[in-house]
N, CA, C and O of each residue as an XYZ file, in Angstrom:
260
protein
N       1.365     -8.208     -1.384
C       1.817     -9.566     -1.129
C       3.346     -9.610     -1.054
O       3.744    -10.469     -0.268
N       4.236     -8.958     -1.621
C       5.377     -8.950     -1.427
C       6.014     -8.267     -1.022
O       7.238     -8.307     -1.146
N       5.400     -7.451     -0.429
C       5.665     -6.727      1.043
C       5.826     -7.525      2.449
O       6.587     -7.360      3.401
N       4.907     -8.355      2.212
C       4.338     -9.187      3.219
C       5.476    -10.579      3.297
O       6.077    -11.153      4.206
N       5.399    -10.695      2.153
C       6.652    -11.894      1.729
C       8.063    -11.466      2.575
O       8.545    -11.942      3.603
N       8.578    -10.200      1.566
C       9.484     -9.583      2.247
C      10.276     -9.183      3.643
O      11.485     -9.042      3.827
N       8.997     -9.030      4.702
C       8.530     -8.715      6.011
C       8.831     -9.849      6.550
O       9.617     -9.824      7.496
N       8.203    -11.340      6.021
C       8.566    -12.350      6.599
C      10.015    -12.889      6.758
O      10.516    -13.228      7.830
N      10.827    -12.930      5.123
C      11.481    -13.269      5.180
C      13.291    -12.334      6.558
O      14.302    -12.667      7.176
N      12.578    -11.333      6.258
C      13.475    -10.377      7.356
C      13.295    -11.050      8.645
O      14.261    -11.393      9.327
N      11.960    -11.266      9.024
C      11.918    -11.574     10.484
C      12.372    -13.510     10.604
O      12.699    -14.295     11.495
N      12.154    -13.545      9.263
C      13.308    -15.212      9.512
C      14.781    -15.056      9.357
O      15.354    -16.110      9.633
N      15.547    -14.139      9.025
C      16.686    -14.209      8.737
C      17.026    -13.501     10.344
O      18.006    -14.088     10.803
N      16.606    -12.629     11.134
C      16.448    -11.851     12.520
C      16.518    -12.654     13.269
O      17.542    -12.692     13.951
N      15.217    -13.896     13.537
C      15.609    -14.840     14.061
C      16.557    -15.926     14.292
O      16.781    -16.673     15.244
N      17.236    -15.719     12.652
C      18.452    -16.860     12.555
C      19.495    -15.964     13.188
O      20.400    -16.676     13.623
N      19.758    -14.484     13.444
C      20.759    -14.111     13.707
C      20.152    -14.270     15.364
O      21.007    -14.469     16.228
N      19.440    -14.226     15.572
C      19.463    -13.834     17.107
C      19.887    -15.228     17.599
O      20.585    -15.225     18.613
N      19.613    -16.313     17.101
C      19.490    -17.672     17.374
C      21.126    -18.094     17.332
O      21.507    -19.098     17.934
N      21.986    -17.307     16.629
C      23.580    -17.087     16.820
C      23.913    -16.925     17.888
O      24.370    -17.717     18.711
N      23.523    -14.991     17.987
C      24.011    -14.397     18.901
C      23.762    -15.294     20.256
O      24.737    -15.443     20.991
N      22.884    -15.721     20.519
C      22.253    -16.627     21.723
C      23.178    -17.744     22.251
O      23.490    -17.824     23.439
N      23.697    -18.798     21.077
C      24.374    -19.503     20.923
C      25.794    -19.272     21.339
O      26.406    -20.047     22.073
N      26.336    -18.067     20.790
C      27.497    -17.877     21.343
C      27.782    -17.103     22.143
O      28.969    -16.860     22.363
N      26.719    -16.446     22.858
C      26.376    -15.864     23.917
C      26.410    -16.687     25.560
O      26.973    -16.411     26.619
N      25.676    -17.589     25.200
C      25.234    -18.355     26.464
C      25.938    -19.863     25.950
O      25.383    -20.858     26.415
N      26.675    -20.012     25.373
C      27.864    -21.510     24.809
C      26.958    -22.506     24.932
O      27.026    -23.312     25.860
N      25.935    -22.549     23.923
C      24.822    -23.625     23.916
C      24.158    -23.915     25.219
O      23.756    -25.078     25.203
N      23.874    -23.285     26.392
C      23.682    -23.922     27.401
C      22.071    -23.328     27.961
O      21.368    -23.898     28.795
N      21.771    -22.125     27.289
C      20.269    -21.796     27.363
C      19.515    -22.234     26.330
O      19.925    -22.652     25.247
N      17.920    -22.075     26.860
C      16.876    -22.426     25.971
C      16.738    -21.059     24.719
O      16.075    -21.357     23.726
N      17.224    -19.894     24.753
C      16.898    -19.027     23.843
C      17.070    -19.350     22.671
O      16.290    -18.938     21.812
N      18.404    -20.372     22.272
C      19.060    -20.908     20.882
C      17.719    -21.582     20.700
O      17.339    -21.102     19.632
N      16.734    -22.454     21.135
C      16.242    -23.363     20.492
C      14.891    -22.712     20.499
O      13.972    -23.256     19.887
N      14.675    -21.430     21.235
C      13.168    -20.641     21.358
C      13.587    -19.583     19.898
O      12.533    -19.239     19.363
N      14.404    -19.207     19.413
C      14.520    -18.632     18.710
C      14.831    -19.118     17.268
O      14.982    -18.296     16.365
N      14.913    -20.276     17.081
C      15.175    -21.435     16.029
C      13.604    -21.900     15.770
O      12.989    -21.771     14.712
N      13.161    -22.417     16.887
C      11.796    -22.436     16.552
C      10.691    -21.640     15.927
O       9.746    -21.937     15.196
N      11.157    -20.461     16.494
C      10.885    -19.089     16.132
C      10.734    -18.970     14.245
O       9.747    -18.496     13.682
N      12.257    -19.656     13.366
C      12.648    -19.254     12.606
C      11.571    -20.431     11.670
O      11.044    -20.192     10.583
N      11.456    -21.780     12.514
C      10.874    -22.509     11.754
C       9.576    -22.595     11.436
O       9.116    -23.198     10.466
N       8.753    -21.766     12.560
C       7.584    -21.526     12.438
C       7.259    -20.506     11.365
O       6.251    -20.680     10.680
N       7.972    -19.548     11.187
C       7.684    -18.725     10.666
C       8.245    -19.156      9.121
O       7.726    -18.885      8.038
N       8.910    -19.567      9.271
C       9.345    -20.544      7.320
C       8.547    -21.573      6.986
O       8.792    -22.073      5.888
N       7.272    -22.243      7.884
C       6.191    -23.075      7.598
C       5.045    -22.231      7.273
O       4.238    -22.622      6.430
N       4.828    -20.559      8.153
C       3.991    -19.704      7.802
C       4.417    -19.105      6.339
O       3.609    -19.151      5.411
N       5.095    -18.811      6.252
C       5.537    -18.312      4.599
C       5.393    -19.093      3.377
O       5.270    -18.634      2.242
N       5.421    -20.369      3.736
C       5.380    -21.605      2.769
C       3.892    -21.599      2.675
O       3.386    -21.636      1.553
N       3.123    -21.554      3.764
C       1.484    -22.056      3.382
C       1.139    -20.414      3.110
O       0.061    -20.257      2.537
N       1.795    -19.309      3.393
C       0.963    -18.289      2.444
C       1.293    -18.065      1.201
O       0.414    -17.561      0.502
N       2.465    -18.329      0.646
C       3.143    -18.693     -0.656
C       1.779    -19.372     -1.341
O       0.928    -18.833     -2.049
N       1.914    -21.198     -0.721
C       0.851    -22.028     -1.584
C      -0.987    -21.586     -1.653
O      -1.844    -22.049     -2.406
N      -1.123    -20.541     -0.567
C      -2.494    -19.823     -0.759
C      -2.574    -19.140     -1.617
O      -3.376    -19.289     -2.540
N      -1.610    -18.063     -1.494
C      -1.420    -16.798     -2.278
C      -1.678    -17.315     -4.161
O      -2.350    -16.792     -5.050
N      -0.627    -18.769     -4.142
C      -0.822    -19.310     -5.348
C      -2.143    -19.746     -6.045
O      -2.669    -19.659     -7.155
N      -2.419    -20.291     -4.742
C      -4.077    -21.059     -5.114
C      -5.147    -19.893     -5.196
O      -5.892    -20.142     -6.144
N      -5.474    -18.817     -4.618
C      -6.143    -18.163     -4.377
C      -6.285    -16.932     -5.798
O      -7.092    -16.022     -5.988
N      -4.887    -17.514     -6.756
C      -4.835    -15.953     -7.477
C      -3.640    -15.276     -7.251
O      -2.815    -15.217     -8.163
N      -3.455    -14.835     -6.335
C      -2.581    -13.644     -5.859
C      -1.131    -13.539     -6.448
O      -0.534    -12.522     -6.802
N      -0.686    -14.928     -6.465
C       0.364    -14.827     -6.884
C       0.138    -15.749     -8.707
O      -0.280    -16.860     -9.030
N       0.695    -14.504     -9.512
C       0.290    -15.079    -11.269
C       1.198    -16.264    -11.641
O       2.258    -16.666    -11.160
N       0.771    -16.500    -12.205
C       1.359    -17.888    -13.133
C       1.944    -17.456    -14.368
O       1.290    -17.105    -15.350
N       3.731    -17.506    -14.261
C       3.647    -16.826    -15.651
C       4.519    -18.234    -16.587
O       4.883    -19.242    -15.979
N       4.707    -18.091    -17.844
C       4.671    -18.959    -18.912
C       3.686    -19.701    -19.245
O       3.989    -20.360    -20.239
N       2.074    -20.018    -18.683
C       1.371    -20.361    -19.040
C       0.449    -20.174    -19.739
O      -0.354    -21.081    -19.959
């Protein structure tokens, strides 16, 4: 699981850089800045609902309780 976590969070921080490079690449004027932003947000809504599975399911422990 936190491999997987890990994996994600790389390919969201990848996307935030590419979503730069794009930006100051093409001076806001292509669609890549906002295909690659989307990119970043989809994938930070996928991490969030496997987070709250992972939680619900077990996977991830509950500790101080």
């Amino acid at each position: 699981m936190k491999i997987l976590v890990l994996l994600i969070v790389m390919l969201i921080l990848a996307s935030l850089g590419q979503a730069l490079y794009y930006l100051i690449r093409d001076r806001g004027q292509g669609e890549r800045t906002v295909r690659a932003l989307t990119w970043r947000i989809g994938l930070s809504i996928g991490l969030f609902l496997l987070l709250m599975a992972g939680f619900h399911f077990g996977f991830i422990p509950v500790r101080g309780s």
